[in-house]
C-alpha positions as CSV (number, residue, x, y, z in Angstrom):
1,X,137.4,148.4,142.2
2,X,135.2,151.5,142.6
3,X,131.8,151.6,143.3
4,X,129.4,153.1,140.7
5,X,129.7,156.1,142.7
6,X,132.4,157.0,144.5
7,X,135.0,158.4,146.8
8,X,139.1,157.5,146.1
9,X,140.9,159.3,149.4
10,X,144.5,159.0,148.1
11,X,145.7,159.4,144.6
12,X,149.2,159.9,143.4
13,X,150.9,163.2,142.7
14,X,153.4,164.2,140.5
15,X,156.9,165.4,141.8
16,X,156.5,169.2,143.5
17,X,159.8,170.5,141.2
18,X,158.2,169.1,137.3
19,X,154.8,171.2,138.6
20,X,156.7,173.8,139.7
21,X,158.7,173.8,136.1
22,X,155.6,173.3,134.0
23,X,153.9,176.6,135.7
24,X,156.9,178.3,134.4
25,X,156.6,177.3,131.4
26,X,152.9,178.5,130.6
27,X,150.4,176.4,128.6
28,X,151.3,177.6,125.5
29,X,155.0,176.1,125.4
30,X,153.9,173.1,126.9
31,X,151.3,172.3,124.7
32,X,153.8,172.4,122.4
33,X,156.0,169.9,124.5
34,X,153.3,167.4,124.6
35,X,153.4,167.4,121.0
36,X,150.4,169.8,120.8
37,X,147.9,167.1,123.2
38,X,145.3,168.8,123.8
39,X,144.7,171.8,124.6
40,X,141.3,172.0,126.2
41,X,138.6,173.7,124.5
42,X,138.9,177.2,124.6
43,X,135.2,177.8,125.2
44,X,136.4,177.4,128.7
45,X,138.0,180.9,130.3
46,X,139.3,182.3,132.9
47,X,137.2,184.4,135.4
48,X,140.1,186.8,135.9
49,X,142.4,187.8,133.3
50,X,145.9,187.1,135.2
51,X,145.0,183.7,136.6
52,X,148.1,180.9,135.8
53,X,148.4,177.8,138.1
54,X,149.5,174.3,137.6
55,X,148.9,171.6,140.2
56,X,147.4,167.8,140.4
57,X,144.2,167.4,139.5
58,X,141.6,166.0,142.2
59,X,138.9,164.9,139.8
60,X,135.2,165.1,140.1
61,X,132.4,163.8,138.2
62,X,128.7,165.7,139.0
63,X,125.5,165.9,137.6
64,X,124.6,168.7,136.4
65,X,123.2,171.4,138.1
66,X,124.1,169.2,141.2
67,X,127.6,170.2,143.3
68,X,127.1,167.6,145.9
69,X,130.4,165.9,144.6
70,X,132.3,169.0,145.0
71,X,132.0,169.6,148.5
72,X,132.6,165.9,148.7
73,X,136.0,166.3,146.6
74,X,137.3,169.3,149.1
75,X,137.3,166.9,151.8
76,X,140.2,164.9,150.1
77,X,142.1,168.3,148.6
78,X,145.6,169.2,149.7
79,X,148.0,171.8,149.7
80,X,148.3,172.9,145.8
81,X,146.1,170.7,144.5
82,X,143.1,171.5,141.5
83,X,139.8,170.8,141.4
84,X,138.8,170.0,138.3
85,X,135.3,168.8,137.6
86,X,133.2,167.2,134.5
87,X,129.7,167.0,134.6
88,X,127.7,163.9,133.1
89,X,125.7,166.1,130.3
90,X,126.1,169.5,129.7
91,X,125.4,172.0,132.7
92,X,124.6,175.2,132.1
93,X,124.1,176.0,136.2
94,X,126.1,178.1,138.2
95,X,128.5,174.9,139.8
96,X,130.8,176.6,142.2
97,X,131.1,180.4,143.8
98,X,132.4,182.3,146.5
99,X,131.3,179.9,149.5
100,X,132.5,176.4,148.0
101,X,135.8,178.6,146.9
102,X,136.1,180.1,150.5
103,X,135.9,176.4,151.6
104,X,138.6,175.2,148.8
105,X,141.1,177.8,149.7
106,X,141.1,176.9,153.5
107,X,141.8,173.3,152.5
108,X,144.7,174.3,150.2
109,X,142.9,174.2,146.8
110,X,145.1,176.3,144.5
111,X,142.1,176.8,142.0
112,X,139.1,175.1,140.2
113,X,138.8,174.3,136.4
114,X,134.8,173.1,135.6
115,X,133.6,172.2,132.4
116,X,130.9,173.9,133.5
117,X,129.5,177.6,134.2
118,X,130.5,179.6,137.8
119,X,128.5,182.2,139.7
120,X,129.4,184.9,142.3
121,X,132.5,186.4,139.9
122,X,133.1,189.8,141.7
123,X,133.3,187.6,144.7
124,X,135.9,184.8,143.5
125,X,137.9,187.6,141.9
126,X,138.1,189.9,144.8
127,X,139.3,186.5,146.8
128,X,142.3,186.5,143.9
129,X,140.7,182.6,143.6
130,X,141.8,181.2,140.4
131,X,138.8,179.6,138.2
132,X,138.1,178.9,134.7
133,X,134.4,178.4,133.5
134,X,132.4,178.1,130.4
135,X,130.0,181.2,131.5
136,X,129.2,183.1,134.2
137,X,125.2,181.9,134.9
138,X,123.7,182.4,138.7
139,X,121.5,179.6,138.3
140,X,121.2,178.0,141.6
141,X,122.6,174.0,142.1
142,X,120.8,171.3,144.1
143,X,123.2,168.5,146.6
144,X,121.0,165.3,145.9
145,X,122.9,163.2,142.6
146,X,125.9,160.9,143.8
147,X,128.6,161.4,141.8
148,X,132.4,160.6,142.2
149,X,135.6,161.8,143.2
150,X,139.1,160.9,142.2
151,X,137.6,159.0,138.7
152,X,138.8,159.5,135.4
153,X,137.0,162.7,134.1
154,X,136.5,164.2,130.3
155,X,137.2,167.9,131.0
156,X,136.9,170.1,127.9
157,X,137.5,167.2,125.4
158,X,140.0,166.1,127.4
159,X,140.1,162.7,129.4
160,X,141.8,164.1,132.8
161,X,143.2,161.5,135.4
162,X,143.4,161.8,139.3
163,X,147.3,162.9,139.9
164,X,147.5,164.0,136.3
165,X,148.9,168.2,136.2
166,X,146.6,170.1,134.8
167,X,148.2,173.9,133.4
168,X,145.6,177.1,133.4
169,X,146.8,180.6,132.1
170,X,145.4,183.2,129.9
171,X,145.9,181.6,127.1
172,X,144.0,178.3,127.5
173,X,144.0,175.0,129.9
174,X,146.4,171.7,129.0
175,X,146.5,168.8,130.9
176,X,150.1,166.7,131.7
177,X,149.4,163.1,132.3
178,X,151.1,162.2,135.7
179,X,153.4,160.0,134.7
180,X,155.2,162.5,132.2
181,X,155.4,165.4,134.4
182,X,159.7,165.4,134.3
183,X,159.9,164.3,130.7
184,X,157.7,167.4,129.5
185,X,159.2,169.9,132.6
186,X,163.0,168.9,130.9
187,X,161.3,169.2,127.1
188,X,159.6,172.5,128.2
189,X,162.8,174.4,130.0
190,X,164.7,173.0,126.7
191,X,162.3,174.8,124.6
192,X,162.1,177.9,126.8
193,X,165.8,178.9,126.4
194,X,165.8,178.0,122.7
195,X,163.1,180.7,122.4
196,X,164.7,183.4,124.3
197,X,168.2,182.6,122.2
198,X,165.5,183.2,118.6
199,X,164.3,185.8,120.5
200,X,167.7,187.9,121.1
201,X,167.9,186.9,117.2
202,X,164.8,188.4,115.9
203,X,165.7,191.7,118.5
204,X,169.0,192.1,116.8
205,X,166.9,192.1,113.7
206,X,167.6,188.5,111.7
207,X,164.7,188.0,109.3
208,X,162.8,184.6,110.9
209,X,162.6,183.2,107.3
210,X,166.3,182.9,108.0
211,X,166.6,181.6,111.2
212,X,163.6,178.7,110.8
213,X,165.3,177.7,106.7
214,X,161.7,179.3,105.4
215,X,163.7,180.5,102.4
216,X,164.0,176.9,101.3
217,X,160.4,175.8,102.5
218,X,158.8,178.6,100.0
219,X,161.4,177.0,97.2
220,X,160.1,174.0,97.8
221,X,156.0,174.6,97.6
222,X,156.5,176.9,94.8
223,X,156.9,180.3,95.9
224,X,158.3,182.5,93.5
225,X,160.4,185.9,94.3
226,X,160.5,188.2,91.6
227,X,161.5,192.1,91.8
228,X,158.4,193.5,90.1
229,X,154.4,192.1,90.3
230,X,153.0,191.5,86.8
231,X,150.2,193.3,85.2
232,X,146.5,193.7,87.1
């Protein structure tokens, strides 16, 4: 059983080839895959327009405006992994930047997701290091409050597990509980080449109200066609 605060070395990943499947697929199709779980609040961005990764979350849990847990939490990162971090109450300090990311990289980190705000954005960009944020603030952080590492962690609205895979694009954040990495990989190919068969559709010019049966679903709630509108 863990301490109050805390340090778990080891944690379980998911298999390399689901990870590698789900960061294919994008967040948006696998949210839908998950059955819409999630996705994590979209108040949280990422610093560089571009950025997609998926990888297994190593989990930290800070006070805010203290980072002392992340530098604890690199320690225990390897190759591919995330760092994704929750802080206790909301933090509006500048949590992570271009030296902890410098140190990240050389351990293998692949990118960092806080619920929280980042500082030194040219720098992390310039790097090509992938980070989401809340806001960009360069509010200094203290390394005095224990924290933990490798605990369950409420990221965005979302509880996050150590091992769990964690998907970051553009378009938002979703996290894949570990244990259902290869039944949402298969779910998420399956749904990727039923969209691009719609899509060769809707290219060669079938009406969508044809191909989803939205014809029927208008009969159904009411819609009416008729050829002419009726008087103002």
């Amino acid at each position: 059983m863990l301490a109050v605060h805390g340090i778990v070395r080891n944690i379980e990943r998911a298999d390399a080839a689901h990870i590698r499947a789900l960061a294919g697929a994008g967040v948006a199709t696998v949210h839908e895959t998950t059955r819409r779980r999630g996705p994590l609040r979209p108040s949280i961005r990422p610093a560089r327009a571009g950025s997609s990764v998926a990888d297994s979350a190593v989990t930290v849990s800070c006070q805010a405006g203290d980072h002392f847990m992340i530098h604890a939490a690199v320690e225990g990162v390897r190759e591919g992994d995330m760092v994704v971090m929750g802080t206790t109450s909301r933090s509006t300090d500048g949590m992570f930047g271009e030296l902890l990311a410098t140190s990240s990289r050389a351990a293998g980190c692949a990118g960092v997701y806080p619920d929280a705000d980042v500082r030194d954005v040219s720098e992390l960009n310039a790097m090509g290091f992938p980070v989401w944020c809340r806001a960009v603030h360069t509010q200094g952080t203290v390394k005095a409050t224990p924290g933990s590492v490798n605990v369950p962690v409420v990221l965005a609205g979302m509880l996050v597990r150590p091992g769990d895979v964690v998907v970051a694009d553009d378009d938002d954040g979703v996290g894949v509980p570990r244990d259902g990495t290869e039944q949402i990989a298969d779910a998420s190919r399956q749904r990727l080449q039923r969209e691009e068969a719609t899509r060769e559709r809707l290219a060669n010019a079938e009406l969508d109200l044809d191909i989803y049966g939205l014809r029927e679903r208008l009969a159904d709630v009411g819609v009416v066609h008729q050829d002419h509108g009726g008087d103002a």
